[in-house]
C-alpha positions in Angstrom: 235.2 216.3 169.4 235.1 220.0 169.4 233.7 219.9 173.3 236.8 217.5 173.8 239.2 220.0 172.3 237.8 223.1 174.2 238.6 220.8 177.8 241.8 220.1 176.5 242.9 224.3 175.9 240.9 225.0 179.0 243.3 222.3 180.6 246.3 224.0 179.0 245.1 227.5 180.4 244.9 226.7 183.8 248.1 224.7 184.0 249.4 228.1 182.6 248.0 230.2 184.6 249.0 228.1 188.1 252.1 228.0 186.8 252.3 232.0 186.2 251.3 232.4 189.4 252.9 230.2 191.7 256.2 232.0 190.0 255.4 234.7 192.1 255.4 233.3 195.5 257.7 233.0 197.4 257.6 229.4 198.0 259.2 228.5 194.3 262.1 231.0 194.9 264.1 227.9 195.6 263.2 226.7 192.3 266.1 227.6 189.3 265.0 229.1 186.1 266.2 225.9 184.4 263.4 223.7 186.8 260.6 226.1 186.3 261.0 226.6 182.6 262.0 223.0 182.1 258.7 222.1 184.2 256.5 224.2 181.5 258.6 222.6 178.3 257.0 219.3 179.5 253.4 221.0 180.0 253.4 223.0 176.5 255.0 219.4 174.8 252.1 217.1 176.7 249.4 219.5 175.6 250.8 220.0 171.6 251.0 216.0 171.8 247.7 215.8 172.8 246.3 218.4 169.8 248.2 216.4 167.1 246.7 213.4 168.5 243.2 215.0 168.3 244.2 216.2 164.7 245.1 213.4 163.3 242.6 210.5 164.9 240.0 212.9 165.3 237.3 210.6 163.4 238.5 207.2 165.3 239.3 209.1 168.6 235.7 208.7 170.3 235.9 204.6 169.0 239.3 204.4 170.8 238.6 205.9 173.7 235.1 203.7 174.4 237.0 200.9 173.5 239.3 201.8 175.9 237.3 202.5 178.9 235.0 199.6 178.2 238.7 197.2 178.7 239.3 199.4 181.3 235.8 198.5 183.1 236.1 194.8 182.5 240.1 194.7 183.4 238.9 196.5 187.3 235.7 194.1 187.3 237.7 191.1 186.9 240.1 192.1 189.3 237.4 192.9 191.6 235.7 189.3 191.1 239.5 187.7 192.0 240.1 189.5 195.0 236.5 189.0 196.5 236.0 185.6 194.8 235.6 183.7 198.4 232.6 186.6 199.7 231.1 186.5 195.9 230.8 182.6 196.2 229.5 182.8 199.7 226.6 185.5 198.3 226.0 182.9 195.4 225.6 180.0 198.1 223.0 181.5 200.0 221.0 183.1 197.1 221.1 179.7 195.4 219.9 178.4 198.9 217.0 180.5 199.3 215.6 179.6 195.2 216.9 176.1 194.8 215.4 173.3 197.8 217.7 171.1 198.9 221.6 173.5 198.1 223.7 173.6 200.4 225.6 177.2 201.6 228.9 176.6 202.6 230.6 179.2 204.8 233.5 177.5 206.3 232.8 174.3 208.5 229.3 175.2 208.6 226.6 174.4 205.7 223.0 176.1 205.7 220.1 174.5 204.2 216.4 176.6 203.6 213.1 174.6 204.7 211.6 173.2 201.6 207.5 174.6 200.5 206.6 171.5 202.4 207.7 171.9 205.4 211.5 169.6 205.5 214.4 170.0 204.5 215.2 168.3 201.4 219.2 168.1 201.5 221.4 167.7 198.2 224.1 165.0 199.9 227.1 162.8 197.8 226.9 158.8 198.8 230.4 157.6 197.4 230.7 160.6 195.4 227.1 160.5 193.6 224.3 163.1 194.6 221.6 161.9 196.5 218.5 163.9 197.0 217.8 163.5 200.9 215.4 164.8 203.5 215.8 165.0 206.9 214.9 162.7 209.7 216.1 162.7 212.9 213.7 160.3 214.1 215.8 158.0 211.9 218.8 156.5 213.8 220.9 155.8 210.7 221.0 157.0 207.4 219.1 154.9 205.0 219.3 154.8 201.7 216.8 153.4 198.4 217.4 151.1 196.0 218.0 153.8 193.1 221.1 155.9 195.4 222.1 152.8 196.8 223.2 152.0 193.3 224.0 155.1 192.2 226.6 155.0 195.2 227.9 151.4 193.8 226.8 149.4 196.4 226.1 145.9 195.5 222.9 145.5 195.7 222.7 141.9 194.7 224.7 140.5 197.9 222.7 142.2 200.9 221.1 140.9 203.6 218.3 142.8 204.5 218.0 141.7 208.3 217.2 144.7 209.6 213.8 145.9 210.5 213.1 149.0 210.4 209.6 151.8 210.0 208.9 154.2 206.9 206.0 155.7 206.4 204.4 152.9 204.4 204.9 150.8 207.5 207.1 148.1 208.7 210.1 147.3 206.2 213.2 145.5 205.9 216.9 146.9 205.3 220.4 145.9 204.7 223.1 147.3 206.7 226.2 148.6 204.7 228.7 151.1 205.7 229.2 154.2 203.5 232.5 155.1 202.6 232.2 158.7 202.5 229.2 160.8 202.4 229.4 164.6 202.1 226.9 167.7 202.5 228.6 170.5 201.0 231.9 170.7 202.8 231.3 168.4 205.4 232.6 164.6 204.7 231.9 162.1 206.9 233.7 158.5 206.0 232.7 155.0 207.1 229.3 156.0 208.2 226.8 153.3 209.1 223.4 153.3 207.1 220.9 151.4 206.0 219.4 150.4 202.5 215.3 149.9 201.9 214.1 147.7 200.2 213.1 148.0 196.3 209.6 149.9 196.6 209.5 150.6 200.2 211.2 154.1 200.5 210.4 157.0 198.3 213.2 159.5 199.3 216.6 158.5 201.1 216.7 159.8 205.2 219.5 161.7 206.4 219.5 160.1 210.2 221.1 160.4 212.9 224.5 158.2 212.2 225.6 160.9 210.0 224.0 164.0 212.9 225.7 162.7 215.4 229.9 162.9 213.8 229.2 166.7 213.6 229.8 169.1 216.0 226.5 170.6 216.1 222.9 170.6 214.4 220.3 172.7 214.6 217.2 174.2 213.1 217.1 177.9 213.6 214.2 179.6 212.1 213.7 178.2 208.4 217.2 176.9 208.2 219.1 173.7 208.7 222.8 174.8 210.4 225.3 171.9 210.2 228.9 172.4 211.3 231.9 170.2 211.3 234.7 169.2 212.8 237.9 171.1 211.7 
């Protein structure tokens, strides 16, 4: 308190002493007596307000003024976090990207996606609204989903007709065609999109193929990331 006090006279001094001085340039000749004395009335009144503050709260006057700044701190971080709140979610995106396989990073039409430890690219997509855990194939030529997203997604499972032959990697299989009514990576929704759905036991991980690839503007692997991009 006592370091706080000295500022405040040393304050008082200098405003003084400016004040003195500048009196006897001749820029302030313009200034009337009444200005230049009314002008240190308010300086002498501010700094005896500011001892009889520091008097009277001199024991709660360090308490109060952390309190203060620490409203002060959280009042500019806040505001800081509102105005950049689109570039702080982007950041977030791609950090959660790099640490979590299969995120998507959103930045505008285009969605990024990290390789997974194995190699792929293990993609976190909504079937109907419900998250399905995809991985890439484009050697698939529709999306094709198993038993467990297929009725996550609500598709009813008990009245398909699986005509459709298709390979997986435990060999030949057989599929039902159904048509998707919207299925989303991120940003990007795609509705009505053709796909397929494996039979119980014959797929292990539902394919992103090539009837949901094609609707976007552009694919591509660049390095270790999966760039998708939609249509406006």
């Amino acid at each position: 308190m006592r370091r706080l006090l000295w500022i405040l006279l040393a304050v008082l001094t200098i405003a003084l002493l400016v004040l003195v001085l500048q009196q006897n340039e001749a820029a302030l000749a313009e200034l009337s007596r009444f200005e230049t004395s009314s002008l240190e009335t308010k300086i002498m009144a501010g700094a005896l307000v500011g001892l009889i503050a520091l008097t009277l709260f001199r024991q709660r006057f360090s308490r109060v003024l952390e309190s203060a700044l620490i409203w002060v701190i959280l009042a500019a971080l806040l505001t800081l976090g509102y105005t950049y709140r689109f570039e702080l979610r982007e950041v977030a995106d791609r950090m959660l990207a790099e640490l979590i396989p299969g995120y998507v990073a959103t930045k505008g039409r285009t969605v990024e996606i990290a390789r997974g430890a194995g190699g792929g690219f293990s993609v976190g997509a909504h079937v109907n609204g419900a998250r399905v855990a995809m991985v890439l194939d484009t050697g698939a030529s529709a999306v094709v989903l198993t038993q467990e997203a297929a009725k996550a997604a609500g598709l009813p499972l008990e009245v398909l007709n699986y005509s459709v032959n298709v390979d997986t990697a435990n060999g030949r299989a057989r599929a039902a065609p159904v048509t998707l009514d919207r299925l989303s990576i991120g940003d990007i929704t795609e509705r009505s999109v053709p796909a397929l759905v494996a039979q119980g036991g014959q797929l292990r991980t539902s394919l992103l193929g090539m009837s949901f690839l094609n609707r976007l503007e552009s694919w591509e692997v660049r390095g270790d990331k999966l760039m998708l991009r939609g249509y406006p």
